[in-house]
C-alpha positions as CSV (number, residue, x, y, z in Angstrom):
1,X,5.1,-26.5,7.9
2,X,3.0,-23.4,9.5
3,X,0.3,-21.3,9.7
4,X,1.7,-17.9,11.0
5,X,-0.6,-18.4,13.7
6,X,2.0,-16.9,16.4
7,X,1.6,-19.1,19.7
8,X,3.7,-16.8,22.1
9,X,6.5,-14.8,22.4
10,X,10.3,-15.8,23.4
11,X,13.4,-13.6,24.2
12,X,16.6,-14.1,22.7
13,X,18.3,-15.1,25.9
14,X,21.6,-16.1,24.2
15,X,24.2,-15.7,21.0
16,X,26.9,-17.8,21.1
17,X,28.7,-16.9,17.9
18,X,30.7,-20.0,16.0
19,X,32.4,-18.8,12.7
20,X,29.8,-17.9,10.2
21,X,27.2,-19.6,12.4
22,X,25.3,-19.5,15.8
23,X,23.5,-21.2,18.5
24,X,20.6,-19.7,20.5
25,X,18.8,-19.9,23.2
26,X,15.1,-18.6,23.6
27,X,13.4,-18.2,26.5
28,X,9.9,-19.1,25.9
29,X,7.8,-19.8,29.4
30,X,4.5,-18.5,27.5
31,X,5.0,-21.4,25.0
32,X,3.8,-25.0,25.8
33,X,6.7,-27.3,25.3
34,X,5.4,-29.8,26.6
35,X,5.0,-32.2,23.1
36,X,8.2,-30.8,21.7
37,X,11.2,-33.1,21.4
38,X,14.4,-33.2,20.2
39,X,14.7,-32.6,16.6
40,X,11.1,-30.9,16.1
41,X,11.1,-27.5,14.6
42,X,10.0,-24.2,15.6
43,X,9.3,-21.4,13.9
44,X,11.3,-18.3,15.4
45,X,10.3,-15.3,14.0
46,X,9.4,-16.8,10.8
47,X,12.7,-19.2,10.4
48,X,12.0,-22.4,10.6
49,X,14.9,-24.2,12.9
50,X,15.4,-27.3,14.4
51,X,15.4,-27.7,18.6
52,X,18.7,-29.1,19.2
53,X,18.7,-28.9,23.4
54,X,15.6,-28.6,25.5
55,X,14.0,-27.4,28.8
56,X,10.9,-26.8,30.3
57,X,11.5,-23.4,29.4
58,X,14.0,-23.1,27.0
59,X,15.1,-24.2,23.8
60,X,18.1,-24.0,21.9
61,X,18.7,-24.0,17.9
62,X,21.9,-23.6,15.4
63,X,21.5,-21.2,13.1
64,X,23.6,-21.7,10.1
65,X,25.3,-19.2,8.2
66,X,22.9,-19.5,4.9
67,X,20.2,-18.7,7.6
68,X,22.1,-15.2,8.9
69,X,22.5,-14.0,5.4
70,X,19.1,-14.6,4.1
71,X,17.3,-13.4,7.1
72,X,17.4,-10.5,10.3
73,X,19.1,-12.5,12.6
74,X,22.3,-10.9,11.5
75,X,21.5,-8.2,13.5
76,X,19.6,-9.6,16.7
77,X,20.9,-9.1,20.3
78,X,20.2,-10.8,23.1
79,X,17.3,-9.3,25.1
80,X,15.2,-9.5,21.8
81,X,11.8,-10.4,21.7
82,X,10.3,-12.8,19.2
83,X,7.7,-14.7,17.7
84,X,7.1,-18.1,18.2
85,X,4.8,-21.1,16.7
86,X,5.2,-24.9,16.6
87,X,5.1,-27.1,13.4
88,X,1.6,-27.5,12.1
89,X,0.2,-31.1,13.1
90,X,-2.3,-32.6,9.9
91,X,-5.2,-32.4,12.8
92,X,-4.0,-28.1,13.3
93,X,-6.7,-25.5,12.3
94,X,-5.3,-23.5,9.3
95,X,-5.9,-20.1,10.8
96,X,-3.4,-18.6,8.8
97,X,-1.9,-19.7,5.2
98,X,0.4,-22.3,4.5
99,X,3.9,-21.1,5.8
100,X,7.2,-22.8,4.9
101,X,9.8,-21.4,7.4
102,X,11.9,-20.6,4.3
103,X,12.6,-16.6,4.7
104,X,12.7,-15.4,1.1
105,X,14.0,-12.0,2.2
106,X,14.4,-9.0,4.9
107,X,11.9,-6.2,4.2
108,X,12.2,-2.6,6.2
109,X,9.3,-0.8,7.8
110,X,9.0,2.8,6.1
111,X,5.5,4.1,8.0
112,X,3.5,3.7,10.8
113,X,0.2,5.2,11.8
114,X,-2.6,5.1,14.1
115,X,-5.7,4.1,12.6
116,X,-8.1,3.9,16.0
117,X,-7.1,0.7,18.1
118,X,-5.3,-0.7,14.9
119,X,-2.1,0.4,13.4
120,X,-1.1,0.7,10.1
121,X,2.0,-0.1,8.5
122,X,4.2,-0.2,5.2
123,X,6.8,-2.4,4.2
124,X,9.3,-1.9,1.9
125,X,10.2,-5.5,0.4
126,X,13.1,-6.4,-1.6
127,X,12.3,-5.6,-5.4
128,X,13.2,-9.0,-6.7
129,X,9.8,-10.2,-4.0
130,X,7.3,-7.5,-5.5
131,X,5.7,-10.1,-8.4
132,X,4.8,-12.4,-4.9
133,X,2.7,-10.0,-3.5
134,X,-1.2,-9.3,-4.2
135,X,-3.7,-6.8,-2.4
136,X,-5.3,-9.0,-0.3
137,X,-3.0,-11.8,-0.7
138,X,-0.8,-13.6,2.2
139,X,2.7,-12.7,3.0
140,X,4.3,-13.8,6.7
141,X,5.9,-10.9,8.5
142,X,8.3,-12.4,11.4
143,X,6.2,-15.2,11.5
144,X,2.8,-13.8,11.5
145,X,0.5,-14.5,8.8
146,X,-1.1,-10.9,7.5
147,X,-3.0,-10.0,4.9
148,X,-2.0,-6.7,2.1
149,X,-3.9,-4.5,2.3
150,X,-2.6,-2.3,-0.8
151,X,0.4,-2.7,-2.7
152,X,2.6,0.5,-4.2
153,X,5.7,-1.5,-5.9
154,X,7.5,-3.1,-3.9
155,X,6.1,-1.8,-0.9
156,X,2.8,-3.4,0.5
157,X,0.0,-2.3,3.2
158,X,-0.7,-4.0,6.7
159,X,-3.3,-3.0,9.3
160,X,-2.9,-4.3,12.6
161,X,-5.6,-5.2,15.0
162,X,-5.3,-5.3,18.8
163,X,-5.2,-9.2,19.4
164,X,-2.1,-9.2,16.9
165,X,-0.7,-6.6,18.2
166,X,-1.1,-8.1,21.7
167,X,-0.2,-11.4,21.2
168,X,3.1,-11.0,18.8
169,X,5.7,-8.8,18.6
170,X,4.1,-5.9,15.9
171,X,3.4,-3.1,19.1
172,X,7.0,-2.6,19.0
173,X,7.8,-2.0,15.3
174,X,8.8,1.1,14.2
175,X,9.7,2.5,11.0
176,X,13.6,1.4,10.2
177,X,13.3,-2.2,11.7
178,X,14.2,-4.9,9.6
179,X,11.1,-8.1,8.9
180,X,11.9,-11.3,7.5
181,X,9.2,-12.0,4.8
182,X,7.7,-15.2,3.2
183,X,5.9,-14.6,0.1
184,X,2.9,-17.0,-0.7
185,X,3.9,-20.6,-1.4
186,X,1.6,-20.9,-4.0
187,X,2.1,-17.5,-5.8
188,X,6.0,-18.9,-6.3
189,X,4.6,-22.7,-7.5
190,X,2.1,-20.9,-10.4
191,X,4.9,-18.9,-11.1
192,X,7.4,-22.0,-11.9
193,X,4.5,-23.8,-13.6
194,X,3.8,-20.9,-15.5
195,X,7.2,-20.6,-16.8
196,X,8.2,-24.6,-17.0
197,X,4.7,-24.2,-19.3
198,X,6.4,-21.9,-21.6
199,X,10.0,-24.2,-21.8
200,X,10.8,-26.7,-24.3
201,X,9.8,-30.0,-22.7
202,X,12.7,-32.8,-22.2
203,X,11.1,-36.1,-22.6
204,X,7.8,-37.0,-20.6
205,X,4.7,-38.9,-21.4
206,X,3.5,-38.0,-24.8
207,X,0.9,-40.2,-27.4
208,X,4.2,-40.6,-29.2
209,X,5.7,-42.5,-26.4
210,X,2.5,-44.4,-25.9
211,X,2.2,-45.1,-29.6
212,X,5.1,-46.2,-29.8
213,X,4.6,-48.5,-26.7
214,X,1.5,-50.2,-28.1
215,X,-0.9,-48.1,-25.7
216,X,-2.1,-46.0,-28.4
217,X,-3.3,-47.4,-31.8
């Protein structure tokens, strides 16, 4: 798990294409990997993937071919920048939301603007996403955790301060570049709830099966 808290930036230092899938290489000197071992995860622009070689620089990941269809690494090159966060330990401030590292789907900037030091910018996310998002809910953009601003269908508002802006990789967006998006955890569990509420229920505990137990009399 994470908090969209982005720690540092990395740069895509390697592809090395196998089949449908990949392995990568980041080069991350900004982030402390210093407690990271083998098999611990990091959060690379939002995907959640598994450190499978390590340096004191350097990490390397496989990125399977589920992960390139459901997210923007299809299209990354080396030389990219990206945003970078450890998994969240139980003793972590939640700064941000809870974040899975599960991309539900690539959105596409439409508009950018200059609001003062901040910028602000619209999304355009995948219709089948739209019922996830709520003015002034939580949605993870590449790994950062933002708030929405306004929502217009399936497109939704972000403004930007200058610390995010600093720290991540949002000063170089422009409109055209594909974001992999998280919707809110929660919003999708009320929504199953909501809907397993409304379905014919398939055994369970009921009085009847306590009655019938001796529990009830």
């Amino acid at each position: 798990m994470f908090t969209g808290i982005v720690e540092a930036t990395g740069i895509l230092a390697d592809i090395r294409r196998q089949g449908n899938e990949s392995v990568i290489r980041i080069h991350c000197p900004r982030l402390d990997l210093s407690d990271v071992k083998l098999g611990d995860s990091i959060a690379t622009n939002g995907v959640c993937l598994t450190v499978t070689e390590l340096g004191t620089d350097y990490y390397c990941a496989d990125v399977s071919g589920e992960t390139i269809d459901r997210t923007g690494f299809a299209g990354y090159r080396t030389g990219q920048a990206v945003n970078l966060e450890k998994a969240l330990l139980a003793t972590s401030r939640l700064g941000g939301h809870i974040v899975s590292g599960h991309v539900d789907g690539v959105g596409r900037i439409t508009r950018r603007s200059v609001l003062g030091s901040s910028i602000e910018l619209w999304v355009e996310a995948p219709a089948g996403l739209a019922r996830y998002i709520a003015e002034k809910g939580s949605i993870t953009v590449d790994g950062i955790s933002l708030t929405v601003n306004d929502v217009d269908g399936a497109a939704f508002k972000l403004t930007l301060v200058p610390h995010t802006l600093k720290e991540t990789t949002l000063d170089n967006w422009r409109p055209g570049r594909q974001v992999n998006l998280e919707v809110d955890i929660i919003a999708r569990y009320l929504e199953r709830l909501l809907t397993a509420a409304s379905e014919p229920q398939q055994g369970g505990l009921t009085l009847a099966t306590l009655a019938a137990s001796g529990f009830v009399k």
